[in-house]
C-alpha positions in Angstrom: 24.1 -115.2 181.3 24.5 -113.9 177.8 21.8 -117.1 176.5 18.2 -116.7 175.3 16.2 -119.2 176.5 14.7 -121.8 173.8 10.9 -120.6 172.7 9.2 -123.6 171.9 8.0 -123.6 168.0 4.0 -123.5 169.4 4.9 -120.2 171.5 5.8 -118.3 168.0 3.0 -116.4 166.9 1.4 -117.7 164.0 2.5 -114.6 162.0 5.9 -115.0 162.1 5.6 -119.2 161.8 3.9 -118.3 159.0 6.3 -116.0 157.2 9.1 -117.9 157.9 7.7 -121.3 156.7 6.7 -120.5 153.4 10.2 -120.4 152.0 11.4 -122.9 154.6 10.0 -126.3 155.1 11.0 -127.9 158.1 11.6 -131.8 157.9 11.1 -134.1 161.0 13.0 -136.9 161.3 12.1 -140.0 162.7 13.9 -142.2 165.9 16.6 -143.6 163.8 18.1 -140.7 162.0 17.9 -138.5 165.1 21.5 -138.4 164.6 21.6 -138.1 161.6 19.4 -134.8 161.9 21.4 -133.5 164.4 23.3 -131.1 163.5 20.7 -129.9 161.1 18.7 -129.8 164.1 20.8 -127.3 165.8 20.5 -124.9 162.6 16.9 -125.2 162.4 16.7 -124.1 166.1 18.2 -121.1 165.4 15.9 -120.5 161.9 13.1 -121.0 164.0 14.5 -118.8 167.0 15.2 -115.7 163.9 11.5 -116.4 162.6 10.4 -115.5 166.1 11.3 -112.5 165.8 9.8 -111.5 162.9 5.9 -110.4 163.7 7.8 -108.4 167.0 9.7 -106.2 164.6 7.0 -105.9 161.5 3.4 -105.6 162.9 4.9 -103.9 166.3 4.7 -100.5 166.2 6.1 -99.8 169.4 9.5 -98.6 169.0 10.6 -100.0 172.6 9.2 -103.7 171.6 11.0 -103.4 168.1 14.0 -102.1 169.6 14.2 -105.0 172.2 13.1 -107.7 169.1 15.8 -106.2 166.5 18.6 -106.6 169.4 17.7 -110.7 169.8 17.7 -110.6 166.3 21.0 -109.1 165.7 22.0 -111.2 168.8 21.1 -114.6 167.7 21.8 -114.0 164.0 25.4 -112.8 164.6 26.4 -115.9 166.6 24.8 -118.4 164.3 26.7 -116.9 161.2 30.0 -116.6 162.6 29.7 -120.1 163.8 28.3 -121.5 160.6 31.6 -120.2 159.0 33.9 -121.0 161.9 32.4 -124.9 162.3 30.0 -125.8 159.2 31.4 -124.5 156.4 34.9 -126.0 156.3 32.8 -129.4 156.8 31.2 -128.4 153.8 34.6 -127.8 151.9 36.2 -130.8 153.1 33.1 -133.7 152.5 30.9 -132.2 149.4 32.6 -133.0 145.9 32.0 -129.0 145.2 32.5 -127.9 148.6 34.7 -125.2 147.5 32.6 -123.7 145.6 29.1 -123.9 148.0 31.4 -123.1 151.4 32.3 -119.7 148.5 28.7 -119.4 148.2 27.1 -119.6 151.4 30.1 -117.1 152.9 29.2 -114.7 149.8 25.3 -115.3 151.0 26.8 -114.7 154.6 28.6 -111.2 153.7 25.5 -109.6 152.1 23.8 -110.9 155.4 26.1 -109.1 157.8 26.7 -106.1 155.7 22.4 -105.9 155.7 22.4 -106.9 159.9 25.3 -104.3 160.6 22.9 -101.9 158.8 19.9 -102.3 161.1 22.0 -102.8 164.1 22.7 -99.4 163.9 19.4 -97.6 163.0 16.9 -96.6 165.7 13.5 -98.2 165.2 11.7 -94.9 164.1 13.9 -94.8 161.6 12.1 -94.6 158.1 14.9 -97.2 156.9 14.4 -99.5 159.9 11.6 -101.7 158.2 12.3 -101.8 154.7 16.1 -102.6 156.2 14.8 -105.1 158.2 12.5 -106.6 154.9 15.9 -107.1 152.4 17.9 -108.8 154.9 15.1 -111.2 156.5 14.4 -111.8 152.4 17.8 -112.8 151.7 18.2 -114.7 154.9 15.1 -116.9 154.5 16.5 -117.4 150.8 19.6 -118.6 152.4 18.1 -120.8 155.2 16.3 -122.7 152.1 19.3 -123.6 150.6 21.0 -124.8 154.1 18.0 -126.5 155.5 17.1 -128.3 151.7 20.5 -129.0 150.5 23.8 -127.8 152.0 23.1 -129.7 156.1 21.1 -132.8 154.5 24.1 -133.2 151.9 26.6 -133.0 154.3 25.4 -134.8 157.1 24.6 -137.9 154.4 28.5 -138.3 154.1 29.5 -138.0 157.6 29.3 -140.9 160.3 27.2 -140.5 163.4 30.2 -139.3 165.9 31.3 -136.9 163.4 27.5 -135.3 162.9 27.6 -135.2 166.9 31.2 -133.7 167.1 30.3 -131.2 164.3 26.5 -130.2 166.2 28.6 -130.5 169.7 31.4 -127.7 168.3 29.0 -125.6 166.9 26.8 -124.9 169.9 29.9 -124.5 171.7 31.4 -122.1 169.5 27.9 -119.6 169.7 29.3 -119.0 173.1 32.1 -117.5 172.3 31.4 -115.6 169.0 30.6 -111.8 168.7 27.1 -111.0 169.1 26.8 -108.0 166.5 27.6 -108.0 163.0 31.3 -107.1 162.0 31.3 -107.7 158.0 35.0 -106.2 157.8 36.1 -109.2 159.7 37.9 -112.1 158.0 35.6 -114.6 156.7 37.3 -118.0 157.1 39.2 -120.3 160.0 41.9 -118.7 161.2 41.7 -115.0 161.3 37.9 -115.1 161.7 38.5 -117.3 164.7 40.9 -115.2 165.7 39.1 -111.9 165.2 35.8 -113.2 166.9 37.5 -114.1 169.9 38.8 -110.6 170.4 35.6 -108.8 169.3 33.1 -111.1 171.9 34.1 -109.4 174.9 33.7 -106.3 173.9 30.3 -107.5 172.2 28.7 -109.0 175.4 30.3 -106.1 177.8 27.7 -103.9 175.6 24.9 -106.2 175.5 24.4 -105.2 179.4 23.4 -101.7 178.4 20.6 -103.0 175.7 17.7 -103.6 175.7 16.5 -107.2 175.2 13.2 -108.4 175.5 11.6 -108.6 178.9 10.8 -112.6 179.1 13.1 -113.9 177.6 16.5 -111.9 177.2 19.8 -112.8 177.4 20.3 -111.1 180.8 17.8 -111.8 183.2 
């Protein structure tokens, strides 16, 4: 019920394939690394899904169209993080030589995120700080998504066997189903208390979503 469905890359306008791509080359990977790739897979599906959004909420005027655009935004953003930090970045800790210090990095990269997402979860889209909010943290976020999609994933998923990529990709689909979908960046940051934290704050999160608005075609509710 609470699940976009998956926009092909083709259906994105070229605008926002555009805007998203020039900071983030996407790799393809050929028939004997597709698990390999898998789990970076998964977290290019959801960069892709964010980059959708992006020509909705910039060159739409329409304050209903942005409004509906900025929810699936803050919808699809939210669960990603928190399950990035909940499932990926403890990989990361445990496999990379300087783990600790990147799985530190990327949560820093993720705080300024939700801190930014929080922001423009909570403005209305006539706002005058709607867009330029919007501009800092889709900067910053396709800064990040470099860095994941170029380094962090490919690194990571070079050290792990096949069933482990597949367990990791597995858990972390699993776990954007049960994740808060709106930023909470007083929350804990790590495994346990964030677990914790985003298990209690979901419900409340997805009892709300009923009363926004999504987009028409393809929200979470239909």
């Amino acid at each position: 019920m609470y699940r976009y469905s998956r926009l092909p890359v083709s259906n994105l306008s070229s605008t926002s394939q555009r805007s998203w791509q020039l900071s983030s080359p996407f790799r393809s990977f050929s028939a004997t690394t597709e698990i390999r790739g898998r789990l970076l897979t998964a977290i290019r599906d959801d960069h892709h899904e964010l980059g959708s959004c992006y020509s909705h909420i910039i060159d739409n005027k329409n304050a209903d169209e942005r409004t509906r655009y900025r929810n699936r935004f803050v919808w699809e953003l939210a669960r990603h993080s928190v399950a990035e930090e909940i499932i990926v970045y403890p990989a990361i800790q445990e496999y990379l030589k300087d783990g600790q210090d990147r799985s530190s990095k990327d949560r820093e990269q993720h705080q300024t995120i939700k801190e930014q997402l929080y922001r423009l979860q909570g403005l209305s889209a006539d706002d005058p700080d709607f867009e330029p909010t919007f501009r800092a943290l889709y900067s910053d976020l396709q800064q990040h998504v470099k860095e994941e999609e170029e380094h962090d994933i490919p690194q990571l998923e070079a050290k792990l066997d096949e069933v482990t990529i597949t367990q990791l990709s597995k858990s972390f689909e699993r776990t954007k189903h049960l994740v808060p979908t709106r930023s909470h960046p007083l929350s804990p940051q790590a495994p346990p208390f964030e677990t914790v934290a985003a298990l209690l704050s979901a419900p409340i999160d997805k009892v709300a979503d009923i009363f926004r608005k999504f987009p028409k075609a393809d929200g979470p509710i239909q």
